[in-house]
C-alpha positions as a Python dict, from the first residue, in 0.01 Angstrom:
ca = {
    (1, 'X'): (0, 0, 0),
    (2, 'X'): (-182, 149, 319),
    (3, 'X'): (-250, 462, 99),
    (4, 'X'): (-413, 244, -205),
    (5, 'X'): (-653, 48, 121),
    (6, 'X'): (-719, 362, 269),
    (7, 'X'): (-835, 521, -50),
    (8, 'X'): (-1019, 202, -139),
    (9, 'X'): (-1230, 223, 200),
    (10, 'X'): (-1292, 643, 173),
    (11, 'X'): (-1438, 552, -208),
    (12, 'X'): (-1661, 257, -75),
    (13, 'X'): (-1764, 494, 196),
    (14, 'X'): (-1830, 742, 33),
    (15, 'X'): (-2071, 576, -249),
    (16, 'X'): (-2252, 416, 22),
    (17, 'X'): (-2273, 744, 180),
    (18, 'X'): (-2407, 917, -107),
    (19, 'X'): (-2651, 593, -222),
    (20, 'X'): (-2802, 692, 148),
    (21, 'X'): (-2824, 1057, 168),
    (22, 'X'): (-2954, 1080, -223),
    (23, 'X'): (-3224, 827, -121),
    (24, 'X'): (-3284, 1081, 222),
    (25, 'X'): (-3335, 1354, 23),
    (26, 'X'): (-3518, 1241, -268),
    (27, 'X'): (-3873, 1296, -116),
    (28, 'X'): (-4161, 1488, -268),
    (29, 'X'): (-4098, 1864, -232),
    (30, 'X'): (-4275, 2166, -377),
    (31, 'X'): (-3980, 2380, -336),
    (32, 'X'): (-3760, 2496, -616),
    (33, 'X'): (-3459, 2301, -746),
    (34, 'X'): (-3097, 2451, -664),
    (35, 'X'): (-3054, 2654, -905),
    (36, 'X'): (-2716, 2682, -1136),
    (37, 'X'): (-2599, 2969, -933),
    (38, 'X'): (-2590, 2785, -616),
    (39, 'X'): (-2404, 2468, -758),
    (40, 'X'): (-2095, 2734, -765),
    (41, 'X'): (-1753, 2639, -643),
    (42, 'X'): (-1681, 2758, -264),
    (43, 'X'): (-1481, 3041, -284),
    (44, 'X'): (-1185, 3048, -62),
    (45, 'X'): (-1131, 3403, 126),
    (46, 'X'): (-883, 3480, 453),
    (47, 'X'): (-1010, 3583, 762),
    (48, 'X'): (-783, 3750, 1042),
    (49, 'X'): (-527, 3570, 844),
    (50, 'X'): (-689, 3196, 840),
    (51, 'X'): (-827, 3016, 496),
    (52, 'X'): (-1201, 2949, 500),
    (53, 'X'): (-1433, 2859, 187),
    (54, 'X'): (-1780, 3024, 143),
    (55, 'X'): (-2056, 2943, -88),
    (56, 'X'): (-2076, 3241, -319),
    (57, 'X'): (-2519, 3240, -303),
    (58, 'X'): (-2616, 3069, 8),
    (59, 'X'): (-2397, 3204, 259),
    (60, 'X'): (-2259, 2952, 482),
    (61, 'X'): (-1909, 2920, 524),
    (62, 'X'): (-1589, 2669, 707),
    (63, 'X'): (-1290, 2682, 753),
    (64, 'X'): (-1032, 2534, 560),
    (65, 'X'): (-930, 2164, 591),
    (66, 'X'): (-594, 2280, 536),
    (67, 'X'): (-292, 2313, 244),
    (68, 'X'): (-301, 1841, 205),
    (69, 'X'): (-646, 1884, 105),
    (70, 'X'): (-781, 1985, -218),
    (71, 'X'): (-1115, 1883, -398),
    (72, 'X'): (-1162, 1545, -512),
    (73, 'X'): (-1325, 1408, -859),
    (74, 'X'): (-1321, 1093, -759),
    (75, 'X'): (-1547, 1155, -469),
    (76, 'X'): (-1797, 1429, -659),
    (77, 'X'): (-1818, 1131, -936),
    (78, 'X'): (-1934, 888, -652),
    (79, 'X'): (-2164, 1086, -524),
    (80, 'X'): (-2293, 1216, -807),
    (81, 'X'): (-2328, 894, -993),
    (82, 'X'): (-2618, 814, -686),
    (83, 'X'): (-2838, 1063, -755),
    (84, 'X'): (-2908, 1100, -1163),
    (85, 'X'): (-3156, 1341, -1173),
    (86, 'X'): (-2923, 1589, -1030),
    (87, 'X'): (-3155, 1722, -750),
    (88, 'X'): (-2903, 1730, -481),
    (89, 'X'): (-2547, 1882, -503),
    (90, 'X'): (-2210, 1760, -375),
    (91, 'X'): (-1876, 1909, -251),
    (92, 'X'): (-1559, 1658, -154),
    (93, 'X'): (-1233, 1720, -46),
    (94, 'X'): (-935, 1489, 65),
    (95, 'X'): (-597, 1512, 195),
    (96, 'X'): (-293, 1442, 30),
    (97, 'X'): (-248, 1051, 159),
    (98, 'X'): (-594, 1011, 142),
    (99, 'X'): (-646, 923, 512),
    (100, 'X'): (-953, 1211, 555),
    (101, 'X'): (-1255, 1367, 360),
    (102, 'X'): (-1464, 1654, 370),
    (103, 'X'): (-1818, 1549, 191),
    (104, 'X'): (-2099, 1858, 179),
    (105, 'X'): (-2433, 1766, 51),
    (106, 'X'): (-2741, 2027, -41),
    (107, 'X'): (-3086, 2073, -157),
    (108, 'X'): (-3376, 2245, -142),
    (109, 'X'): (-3598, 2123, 192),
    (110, 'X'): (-3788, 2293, 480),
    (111, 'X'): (-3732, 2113, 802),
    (112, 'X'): (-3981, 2289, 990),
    (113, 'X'): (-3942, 2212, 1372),
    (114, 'X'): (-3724, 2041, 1628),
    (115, 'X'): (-3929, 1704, 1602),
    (116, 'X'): (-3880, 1760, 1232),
    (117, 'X'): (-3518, 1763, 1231),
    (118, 'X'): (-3523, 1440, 1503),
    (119, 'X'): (-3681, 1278, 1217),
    (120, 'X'): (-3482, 1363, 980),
    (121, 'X'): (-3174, 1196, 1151),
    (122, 'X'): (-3378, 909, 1222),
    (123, 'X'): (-3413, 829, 877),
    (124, 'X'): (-3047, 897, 776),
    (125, 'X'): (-2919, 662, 1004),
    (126, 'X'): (-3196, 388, 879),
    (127, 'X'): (-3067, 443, 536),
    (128, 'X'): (-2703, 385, 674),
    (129, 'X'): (-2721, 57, 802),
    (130, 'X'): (-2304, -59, 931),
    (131, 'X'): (-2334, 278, 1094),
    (132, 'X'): (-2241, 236, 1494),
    (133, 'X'): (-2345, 557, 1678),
    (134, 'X'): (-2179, 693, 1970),
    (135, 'X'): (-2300, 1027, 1983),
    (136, 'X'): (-2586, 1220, 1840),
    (137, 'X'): (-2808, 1525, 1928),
    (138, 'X'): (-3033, 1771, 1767),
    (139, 'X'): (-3026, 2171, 1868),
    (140, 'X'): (-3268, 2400, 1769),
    (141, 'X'): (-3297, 2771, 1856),
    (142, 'X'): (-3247, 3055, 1704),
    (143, 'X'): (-2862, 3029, 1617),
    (144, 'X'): (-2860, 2664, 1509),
    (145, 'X'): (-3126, 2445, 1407),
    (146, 'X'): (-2941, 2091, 1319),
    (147, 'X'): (-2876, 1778, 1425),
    (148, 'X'): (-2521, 1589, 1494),
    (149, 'X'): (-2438, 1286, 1508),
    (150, 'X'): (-2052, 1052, 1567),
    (151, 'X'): (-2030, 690, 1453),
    (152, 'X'): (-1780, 458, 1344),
    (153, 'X'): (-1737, 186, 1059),
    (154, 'X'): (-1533, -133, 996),
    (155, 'X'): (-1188, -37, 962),
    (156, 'X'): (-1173, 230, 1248),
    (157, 'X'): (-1339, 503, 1038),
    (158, 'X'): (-1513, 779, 1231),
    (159, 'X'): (-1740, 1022, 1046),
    (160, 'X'): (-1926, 1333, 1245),
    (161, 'X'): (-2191, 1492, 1034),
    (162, 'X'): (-2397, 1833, 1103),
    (163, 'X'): (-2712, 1850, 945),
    (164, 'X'): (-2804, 2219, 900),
    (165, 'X'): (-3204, 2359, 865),
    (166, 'X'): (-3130, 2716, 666),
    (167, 'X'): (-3313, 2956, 489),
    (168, 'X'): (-3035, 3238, 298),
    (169, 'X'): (-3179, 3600, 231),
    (170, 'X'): (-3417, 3574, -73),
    (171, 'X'): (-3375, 3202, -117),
    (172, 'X'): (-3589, 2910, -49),
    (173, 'X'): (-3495, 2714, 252),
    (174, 'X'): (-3209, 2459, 223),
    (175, 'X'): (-3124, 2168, 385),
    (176, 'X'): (-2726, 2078, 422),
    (177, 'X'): (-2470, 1826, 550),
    (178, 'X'): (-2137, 1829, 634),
    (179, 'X'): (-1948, 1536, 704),
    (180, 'X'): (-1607, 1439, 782),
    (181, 'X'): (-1412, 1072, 755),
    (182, 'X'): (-1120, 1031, 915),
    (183, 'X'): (-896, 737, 1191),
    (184, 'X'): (-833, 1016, 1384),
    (185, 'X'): (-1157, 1048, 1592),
    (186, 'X'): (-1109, 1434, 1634),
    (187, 'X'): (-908, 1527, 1336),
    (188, 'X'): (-1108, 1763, 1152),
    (189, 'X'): (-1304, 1853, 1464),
    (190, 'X'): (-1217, 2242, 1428),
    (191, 'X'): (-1365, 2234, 1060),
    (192, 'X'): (-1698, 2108, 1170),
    (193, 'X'): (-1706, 2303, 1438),
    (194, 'X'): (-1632, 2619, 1246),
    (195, 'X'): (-1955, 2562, 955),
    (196, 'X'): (-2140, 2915, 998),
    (197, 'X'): (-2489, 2892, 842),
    (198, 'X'): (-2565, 3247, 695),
}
């Protein structure tokens, strides 16, 4: 029963999620679409003997969730069935009782200074209204140029996102979130914490 609930709040969350960040996105942009090559499956490789997943074009890598969490249809249909035209592209992940998720969102968008990025988050967390904030912050130097935030839902959920401003080697520059759900307010802390932009 608690599994069937839990799994019944993660899908409502994410759809509203993805409703929101679809809508974020979806602003006029002269930059080129994603192309097919960068809506590739992450590719899992070990490092010093730990799992992490890499996107094959762009670069950026995390480590892995961990052997209860696999990638979820469900989740990709969700967020998928937000956004029609197919301008933005999704990765999800779950674990095994379906208490946690891993939701990665991308597309094509130059964020081009810190007050840029403030405004960004801004807007995401107008378009995310049931969203109670306890943290958030925006960093932008030469290693990281993103913006974090921590807030909480009905039903005890807590979801951290990073927001990452990236340009990859040869490719137009990309805008991407990472986002975790979980009850435990820390769970997949070391995940998040581990995204390396390229």
């Amino acid at each position: 029963m608690r599994k069937a609930v839990v799994w019944a709040m993660l899908a409502g969350f994410t759809s509203l999620v993805a409703i929101a960040v679809a809508a974020w996105f979806m602003r006029p942009d002269p930059l080129p679409p994603l192309s097919k090559a960068d809506r590739a499956g992450l590719v899992e490789t070990t490092v010093g003997g730990e799992r992490w997943l890499a996107h094959p074009t762009l670069g950026f890598k995390f480590k892995h969730p961990g052997g209860t969490f696999a990638e979820s249809s469900e989740m990709l249909a969700s967020m998928c069935a937000a956004q029609p035209d197919k301008a933005l592209h999704f990765y999800a992940f779950r674990n095994a009782d379906q208490s946690a998720a891993i939701m990665i969102t991308m597309a094509t968008e130059a964020v081009r200074s810190r007050e840029h990025m403030a405004r960004q988050l801004v807007e995401l967390k107008r378009a995310m209204p049931g969203f109670n904030v306890v943290t958030e912050s925006v960093l932008w130097d030469a290693s990281f140029r993103e913006a974090r935030f921590h807030a909480t839902t009905e039903g005890d959920l807590h979801h951290h996102m990073r927001l990452v401003a990236m340009t990859p080697k040869g490719h137009a520059p990309v805008l991407l979130g990472i986002m975790t759900t979980t009850f435990e307010p820390d769970e997949l802390a070391a995940v998040l914490a581990s995204f390396t932009p390229p």
